[in-house]
C-alpha positions as CSV (number, residue, x, y, z in Angstrom):
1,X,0.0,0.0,0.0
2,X,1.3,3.8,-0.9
3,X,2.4,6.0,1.9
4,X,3.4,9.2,2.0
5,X,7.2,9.8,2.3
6,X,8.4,6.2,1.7
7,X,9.7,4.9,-1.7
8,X,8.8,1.4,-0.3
9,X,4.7,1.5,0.8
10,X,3.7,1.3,3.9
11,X,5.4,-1.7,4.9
12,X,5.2,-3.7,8.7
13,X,2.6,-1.7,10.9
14,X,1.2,-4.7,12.6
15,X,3.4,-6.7,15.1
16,X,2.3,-9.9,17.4
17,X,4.6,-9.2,20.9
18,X,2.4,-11.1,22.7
19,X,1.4,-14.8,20.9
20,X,0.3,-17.6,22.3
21,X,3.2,-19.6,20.8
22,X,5.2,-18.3,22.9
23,X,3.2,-18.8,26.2
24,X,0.6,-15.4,26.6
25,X,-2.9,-16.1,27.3
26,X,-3.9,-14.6,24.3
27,X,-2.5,-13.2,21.1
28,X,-2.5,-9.4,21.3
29,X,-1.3,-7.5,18.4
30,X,0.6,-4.0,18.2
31,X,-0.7,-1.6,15.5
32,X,1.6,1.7,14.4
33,X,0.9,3.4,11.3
34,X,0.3,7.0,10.0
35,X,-3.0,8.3,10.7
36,X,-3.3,9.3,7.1
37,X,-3.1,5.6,6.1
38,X,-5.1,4.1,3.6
39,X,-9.0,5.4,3.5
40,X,-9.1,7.9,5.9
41,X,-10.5,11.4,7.1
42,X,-8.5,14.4,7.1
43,X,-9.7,17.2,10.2
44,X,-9.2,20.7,10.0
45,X,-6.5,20.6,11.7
46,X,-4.7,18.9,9.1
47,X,-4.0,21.9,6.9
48,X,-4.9,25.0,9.3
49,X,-2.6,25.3,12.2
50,X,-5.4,27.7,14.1
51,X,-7.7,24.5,14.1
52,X,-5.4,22.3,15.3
53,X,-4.4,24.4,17.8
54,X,-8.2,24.9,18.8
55,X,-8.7,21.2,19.0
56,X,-10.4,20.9,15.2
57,X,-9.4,16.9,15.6
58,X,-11.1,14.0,14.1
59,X,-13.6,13.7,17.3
60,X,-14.9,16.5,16.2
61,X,-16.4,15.8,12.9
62,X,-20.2,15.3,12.4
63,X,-20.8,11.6,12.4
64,X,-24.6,12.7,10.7
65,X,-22.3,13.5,7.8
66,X,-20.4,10.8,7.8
67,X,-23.3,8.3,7.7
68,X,-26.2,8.2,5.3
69,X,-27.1,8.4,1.2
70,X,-24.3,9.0,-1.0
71,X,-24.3,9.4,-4.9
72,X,-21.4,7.4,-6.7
73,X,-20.7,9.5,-9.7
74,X,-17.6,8.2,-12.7
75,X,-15.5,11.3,-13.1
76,X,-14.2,11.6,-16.8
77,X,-10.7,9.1,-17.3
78,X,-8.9,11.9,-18.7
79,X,-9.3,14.7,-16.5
80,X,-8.7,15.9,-13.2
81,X,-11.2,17.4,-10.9
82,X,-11.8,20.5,-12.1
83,X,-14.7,23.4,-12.0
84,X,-15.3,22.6,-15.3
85,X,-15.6,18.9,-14.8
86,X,-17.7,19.5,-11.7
87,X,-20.5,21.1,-14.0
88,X,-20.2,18.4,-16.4
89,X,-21.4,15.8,-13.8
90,X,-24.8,17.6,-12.8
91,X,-24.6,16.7,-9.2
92,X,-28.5,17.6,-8.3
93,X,-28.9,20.1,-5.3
94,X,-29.9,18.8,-2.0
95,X,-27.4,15.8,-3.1
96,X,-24.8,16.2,0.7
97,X,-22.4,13.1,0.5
98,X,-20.6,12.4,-3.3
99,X,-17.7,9.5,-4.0
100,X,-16.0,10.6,-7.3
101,X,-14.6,7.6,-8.8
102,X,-11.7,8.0,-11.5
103,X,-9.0,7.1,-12.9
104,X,-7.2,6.4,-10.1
105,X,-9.8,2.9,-9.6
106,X,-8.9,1.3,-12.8
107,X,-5.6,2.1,-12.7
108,X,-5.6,0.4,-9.3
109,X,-3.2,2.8,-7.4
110,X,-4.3,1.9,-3.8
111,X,-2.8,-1.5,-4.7
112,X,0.9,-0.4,-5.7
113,X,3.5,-0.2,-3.2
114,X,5.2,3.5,-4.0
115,X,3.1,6.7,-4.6
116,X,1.9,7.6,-7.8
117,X,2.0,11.4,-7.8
118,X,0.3,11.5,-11.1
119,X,-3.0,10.7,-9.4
120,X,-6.1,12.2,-10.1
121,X,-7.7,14.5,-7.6
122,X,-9.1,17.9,-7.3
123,X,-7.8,21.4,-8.9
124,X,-8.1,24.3,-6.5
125,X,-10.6,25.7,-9.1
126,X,-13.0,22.1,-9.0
127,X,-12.5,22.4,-5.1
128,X,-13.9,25.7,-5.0
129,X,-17.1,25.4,-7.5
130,X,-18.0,22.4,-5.2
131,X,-18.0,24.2,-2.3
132,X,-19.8,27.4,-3.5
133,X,-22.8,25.9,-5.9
134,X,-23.5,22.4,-4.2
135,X,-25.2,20.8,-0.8
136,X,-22.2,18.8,-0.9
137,X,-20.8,17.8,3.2
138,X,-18.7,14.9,2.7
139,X,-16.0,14.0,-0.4
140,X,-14.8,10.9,-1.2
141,X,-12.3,9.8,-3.3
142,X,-10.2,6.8,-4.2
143,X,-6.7,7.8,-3.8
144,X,-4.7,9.1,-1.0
145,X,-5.0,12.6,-1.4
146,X,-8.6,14.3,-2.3
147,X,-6.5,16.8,-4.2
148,X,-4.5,16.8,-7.5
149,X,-0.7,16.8,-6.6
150,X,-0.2,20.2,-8.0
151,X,-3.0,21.8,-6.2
152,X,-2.2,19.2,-3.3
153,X,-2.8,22.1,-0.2
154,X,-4.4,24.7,-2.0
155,X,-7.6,22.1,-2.7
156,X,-7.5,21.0,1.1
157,X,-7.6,24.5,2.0
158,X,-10.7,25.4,0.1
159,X,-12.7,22.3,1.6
160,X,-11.3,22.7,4.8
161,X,-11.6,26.3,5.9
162,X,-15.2,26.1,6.5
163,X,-14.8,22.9,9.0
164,X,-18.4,22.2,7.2
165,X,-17.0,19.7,4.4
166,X,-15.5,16.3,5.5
167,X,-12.7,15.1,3.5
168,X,-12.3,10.8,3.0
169,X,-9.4,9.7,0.9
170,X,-8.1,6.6,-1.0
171,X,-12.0,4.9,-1.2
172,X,-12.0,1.2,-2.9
173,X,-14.5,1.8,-5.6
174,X,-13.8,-1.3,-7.6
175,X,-16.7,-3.3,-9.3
176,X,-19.7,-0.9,-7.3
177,X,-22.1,0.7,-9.7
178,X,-22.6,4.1,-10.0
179,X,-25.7,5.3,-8.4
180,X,-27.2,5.9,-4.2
181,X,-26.1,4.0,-1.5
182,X,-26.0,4.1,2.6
183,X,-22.7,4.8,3.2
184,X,-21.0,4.6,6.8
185,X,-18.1,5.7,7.4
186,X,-16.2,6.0,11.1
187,X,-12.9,7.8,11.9
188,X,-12.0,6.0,15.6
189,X,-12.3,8.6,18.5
190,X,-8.4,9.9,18.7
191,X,-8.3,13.1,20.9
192,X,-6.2,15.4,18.7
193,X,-5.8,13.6,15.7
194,X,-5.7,15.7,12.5
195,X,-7.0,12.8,10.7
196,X,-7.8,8.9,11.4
197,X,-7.9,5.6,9.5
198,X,-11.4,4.6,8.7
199,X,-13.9,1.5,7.8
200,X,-16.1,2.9,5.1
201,X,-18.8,0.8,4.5
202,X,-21.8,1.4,1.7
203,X,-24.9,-0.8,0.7
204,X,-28.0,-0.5,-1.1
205,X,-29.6,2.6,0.2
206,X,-32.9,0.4,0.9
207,X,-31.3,-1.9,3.5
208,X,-32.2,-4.6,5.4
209,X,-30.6,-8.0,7.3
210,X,-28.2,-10.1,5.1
211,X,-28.3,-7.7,2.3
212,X,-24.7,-7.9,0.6
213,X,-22.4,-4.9,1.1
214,X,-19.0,-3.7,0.1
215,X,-15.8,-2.7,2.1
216,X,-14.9,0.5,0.9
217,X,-11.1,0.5,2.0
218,X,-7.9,-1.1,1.2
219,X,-6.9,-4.1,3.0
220,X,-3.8,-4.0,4.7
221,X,-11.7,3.4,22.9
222,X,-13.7,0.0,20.7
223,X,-12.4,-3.1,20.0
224,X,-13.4,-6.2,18.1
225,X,-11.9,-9.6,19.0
226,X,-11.2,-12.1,16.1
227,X,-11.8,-15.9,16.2
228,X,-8.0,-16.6,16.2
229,X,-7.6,-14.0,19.1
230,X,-8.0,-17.3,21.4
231,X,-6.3,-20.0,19.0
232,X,-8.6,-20.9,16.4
233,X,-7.7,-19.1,12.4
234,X,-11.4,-19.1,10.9
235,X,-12.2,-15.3,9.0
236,X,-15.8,-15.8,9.3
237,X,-18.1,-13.0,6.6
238,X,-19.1,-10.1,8.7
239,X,-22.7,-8.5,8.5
240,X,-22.8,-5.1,9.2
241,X,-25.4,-3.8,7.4
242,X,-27.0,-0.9,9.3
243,X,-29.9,-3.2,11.0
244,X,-31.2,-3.2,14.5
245,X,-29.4,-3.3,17.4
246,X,-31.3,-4.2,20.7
247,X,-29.9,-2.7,23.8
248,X,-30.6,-4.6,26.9
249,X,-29.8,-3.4,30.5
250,X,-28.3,-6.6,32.8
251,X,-29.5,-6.7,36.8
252,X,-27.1,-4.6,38.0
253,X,-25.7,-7.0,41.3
254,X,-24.6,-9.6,38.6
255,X,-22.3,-10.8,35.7
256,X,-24.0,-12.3,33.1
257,X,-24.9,-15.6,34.1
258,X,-27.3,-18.5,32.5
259,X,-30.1,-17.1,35.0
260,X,-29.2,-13.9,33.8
261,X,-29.6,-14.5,30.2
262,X,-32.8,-16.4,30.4
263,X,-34.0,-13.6,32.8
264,X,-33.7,-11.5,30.0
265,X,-36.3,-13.0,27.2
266,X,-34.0,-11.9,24.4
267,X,-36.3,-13.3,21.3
268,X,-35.5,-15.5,18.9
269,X,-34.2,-14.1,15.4
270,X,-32.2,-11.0,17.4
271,X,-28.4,-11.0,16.0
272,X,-27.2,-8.3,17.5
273,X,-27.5,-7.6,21.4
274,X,-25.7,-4.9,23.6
275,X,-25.2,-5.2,27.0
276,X,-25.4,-2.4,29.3
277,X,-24.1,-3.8,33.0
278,X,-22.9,-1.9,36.3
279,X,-20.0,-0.8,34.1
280,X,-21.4,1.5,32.2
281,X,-23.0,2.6,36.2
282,X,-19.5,2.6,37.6
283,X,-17.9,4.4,34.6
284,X,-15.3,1.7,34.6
285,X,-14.0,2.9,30.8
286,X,-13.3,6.3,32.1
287,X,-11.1,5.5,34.7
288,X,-7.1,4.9,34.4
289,X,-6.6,1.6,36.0
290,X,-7.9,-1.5,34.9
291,X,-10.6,-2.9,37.6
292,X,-10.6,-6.3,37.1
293,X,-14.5,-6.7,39.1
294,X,-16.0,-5.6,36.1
295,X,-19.6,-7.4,35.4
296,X,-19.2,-9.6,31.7
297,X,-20.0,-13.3,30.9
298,X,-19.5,-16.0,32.9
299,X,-19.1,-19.5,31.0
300,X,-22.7,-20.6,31.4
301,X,-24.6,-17.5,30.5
302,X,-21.9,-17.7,27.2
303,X,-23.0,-21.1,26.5
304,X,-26.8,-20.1,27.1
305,X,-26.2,-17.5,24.7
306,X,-24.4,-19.9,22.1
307,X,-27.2,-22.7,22.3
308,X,-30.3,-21.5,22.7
309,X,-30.4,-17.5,20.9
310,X,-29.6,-16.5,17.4
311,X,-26.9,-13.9,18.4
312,X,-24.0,-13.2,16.4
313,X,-22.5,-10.7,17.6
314,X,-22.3,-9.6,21.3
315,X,-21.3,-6.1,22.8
316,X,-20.3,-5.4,26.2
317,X,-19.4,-2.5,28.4
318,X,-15.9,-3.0,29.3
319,X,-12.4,-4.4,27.7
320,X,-13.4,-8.3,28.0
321,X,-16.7,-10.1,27.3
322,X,-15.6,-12.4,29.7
323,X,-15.1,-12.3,33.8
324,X,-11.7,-11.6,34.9
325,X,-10.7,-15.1,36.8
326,X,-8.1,-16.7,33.9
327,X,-9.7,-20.2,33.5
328,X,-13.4,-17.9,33.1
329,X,-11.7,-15.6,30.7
330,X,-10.2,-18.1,28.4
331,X,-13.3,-20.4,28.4
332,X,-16.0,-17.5,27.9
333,X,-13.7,-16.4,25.0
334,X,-13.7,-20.2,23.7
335,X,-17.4,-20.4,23.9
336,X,-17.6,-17.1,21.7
337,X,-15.2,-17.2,19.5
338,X,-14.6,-21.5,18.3
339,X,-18.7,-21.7,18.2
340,X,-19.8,-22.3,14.4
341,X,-22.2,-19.6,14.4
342,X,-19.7,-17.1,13.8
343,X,-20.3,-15.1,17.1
344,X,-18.3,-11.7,16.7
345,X,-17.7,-10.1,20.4
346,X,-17.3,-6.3,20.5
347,X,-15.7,-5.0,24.0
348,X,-15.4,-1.6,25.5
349,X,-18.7,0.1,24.5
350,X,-19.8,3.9,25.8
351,X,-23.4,2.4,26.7
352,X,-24.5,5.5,28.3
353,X,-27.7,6.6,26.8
354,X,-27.4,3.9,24.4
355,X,-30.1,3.2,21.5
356,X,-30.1,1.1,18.4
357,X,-26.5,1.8,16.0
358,X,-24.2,0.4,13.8
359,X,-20.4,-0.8,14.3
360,X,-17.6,-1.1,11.8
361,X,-14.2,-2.7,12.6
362,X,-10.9,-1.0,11.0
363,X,-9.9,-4.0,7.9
364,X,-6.8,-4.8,9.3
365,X,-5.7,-8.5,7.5
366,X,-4.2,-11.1,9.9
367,X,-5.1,-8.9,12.9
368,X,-6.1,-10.7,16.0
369,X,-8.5,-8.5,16.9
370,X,-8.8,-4.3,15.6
371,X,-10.0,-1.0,17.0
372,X,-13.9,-0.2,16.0
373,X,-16.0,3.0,16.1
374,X,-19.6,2.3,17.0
375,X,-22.3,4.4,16.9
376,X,-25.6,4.5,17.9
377,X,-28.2,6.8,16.9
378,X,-32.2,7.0,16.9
């Protein structure tokens, strides 16, 4: 994958220091890479030092903007992103999110190792029509940089100043049609970050449970925990189309037990259940040190939960989905994770206030587990 500044890609960002080959409970991976990495977001801060300076960082961008409809629109192979070329694609008013596609897709840039500085992007003058005659909020694009390489800050400038227009860069477009979609797409929730790897995802703009959707980002706080986190290598497929969510509060005196779980009545048919415990009471995930009496599964109510609900993927209020003792941690984790229903367990959820959402995990290949944003919205 490209990267600014290095003749030779990106190269190693993911490291294992702790594998269970070599005796840790668990694999747990070390991730470093630049935050303008592959598709991303790009805050004000990124180009105006007063922004930065005023805490303009990546937490501050509107996440209504950066989920709902989107246009795909083909830009002309030939050209860059100019006023003129901006006309031509009569982008209706009213029209807030647009994904340019060019020529940058079938020329399959995203996938070579050194940067290609002859990428398409915008001119200062396309920038600026954009801004001035169109509803337009958020700009994608499929290459690194929204702007051409000769107008490189000048373009950022113009969509940047008004800290109205949200910036995402280096899109996978490949083999999706041109037309309106749902797109979500979530920086994670770095305090002064001028920018922040995202999971763009887009689908039908009608959608419901099951429907197919496409990853809209290369392959190279939240967290998700993969199935070979705890010993087992199986990539199970991933729905996160923007269904229902239920949100269910636990009796606060108790982890989540087999008692627990039938107390609850959860129907059959739900997939995707949070659970709000005295964690989210305690404000466990605010504090500095870990407290290992945090509420979470014990191995029965897991192995209710595996045998007799439809869940597949389960969200909790602190760092493990599992109580602390070692032989719970590892079994809970076990029961979760091996199960051949695919079961995908999110940990360290802000439950407060909580209502129905959506969660997307960064695409990080041969990660044991990955940093999500979730949101969740009315």
């Amino acid at each position: 994958m490209p990267s600014y500044g290095s003749e030779e890609g990106l190269g190693q960002f993911l490291w294992l220091p702790n594998s269970m080959k070599n005796g840790s409970l668990a694999n747990n991976s070390v991730m470093k890479l630049p935050t303008h990495t592959g598709t991303h977001i790009d805050a004000p801060g990124h180009v105006f030092d007063h922004y930065y300076d005023a805490g303009f960082d990546v937490d501050t961008l509107d996440l209504e903007v950066l989920n709902g409809p989107a246009l795909l629109v083909d830009v002309p192979r030939d050209k860059n992103l100019t006023a003129e070329v901006i006309i031509s694609l009569h982008i209706p008013k009213g029209v807030k999110r647009v994904l340019f596609r060019t020529l940058n897709t079938d020329r399959r840039l995203m996938w070579k190792k050194k940067l290609d500085s002859s990428f398409v992007g915008f001119m200062k003058d396309g920038a600026q029509w954009l801004v001035d005659n169109t509803d337009i909020k958020l700009v994608g694009i499929d290459y690194l940089s929204i702007a051409a390489y000769d107008d490189l800050i000048p373009a950022h400038l113009v969509f940047l100043k008004s800290r109205e227009i949200i910036v995402v860069e280096a899109l996978k477009l490949d083999d999706i049609e041109p037309g309106i979609y749902t797109v979500h797409c979530l920086p994670l929730r770095m305090l002064g970050a001028e920018g922040s790897p995202v999971r763009c995802i887009e689908a039908p703009e009608i959608c419901w449970s099951g429907v197919k959707h496409h990853t809209m980002g290369p392959r190279p706080n939240y967290k998700s925990n993969a199935a070979y986190h705890f010993g087992k290598l199986r990539l199970g497929s991933c729905s996160i189309c923007p269904v229902l969510v239920v949100v269910v509060d636990t009796p606060r005196d108790k982890n989540i037990t087999a008692e627990v779980m039938r107390s609850l009545n959860i129907p059959r048919g739900v997939k995707r259940v949070l659970f709000q415990t005295l964690n989210t009471d305690r404000r466990l995930m605010y504090k500095k040190e870990f407290d290992s009496s945090y509420a979470a599964f014990t191995s029965d109510g897991a192995e209710y939960l595996v045998q007799n609900t439809d869940i597949k993927l389960v969200g909790v209020d602190y760092l493990s989905v599992a109580i602390n003792p070692k032989e719970e941690l590892v079994k809970v984790h076990h029961q979760l994770l091996l199960d051949p229903k695919d079961i995908i367990p999110v940990e360290g959820l802000n439950l407060d206030d909580a209502v129905p959402g959506v969660c997307t995990p960064l695409r990080l290949v041969y990660g044991d587990g990955s940093p999500t944003r979730c949101i969740l919205f009315k």
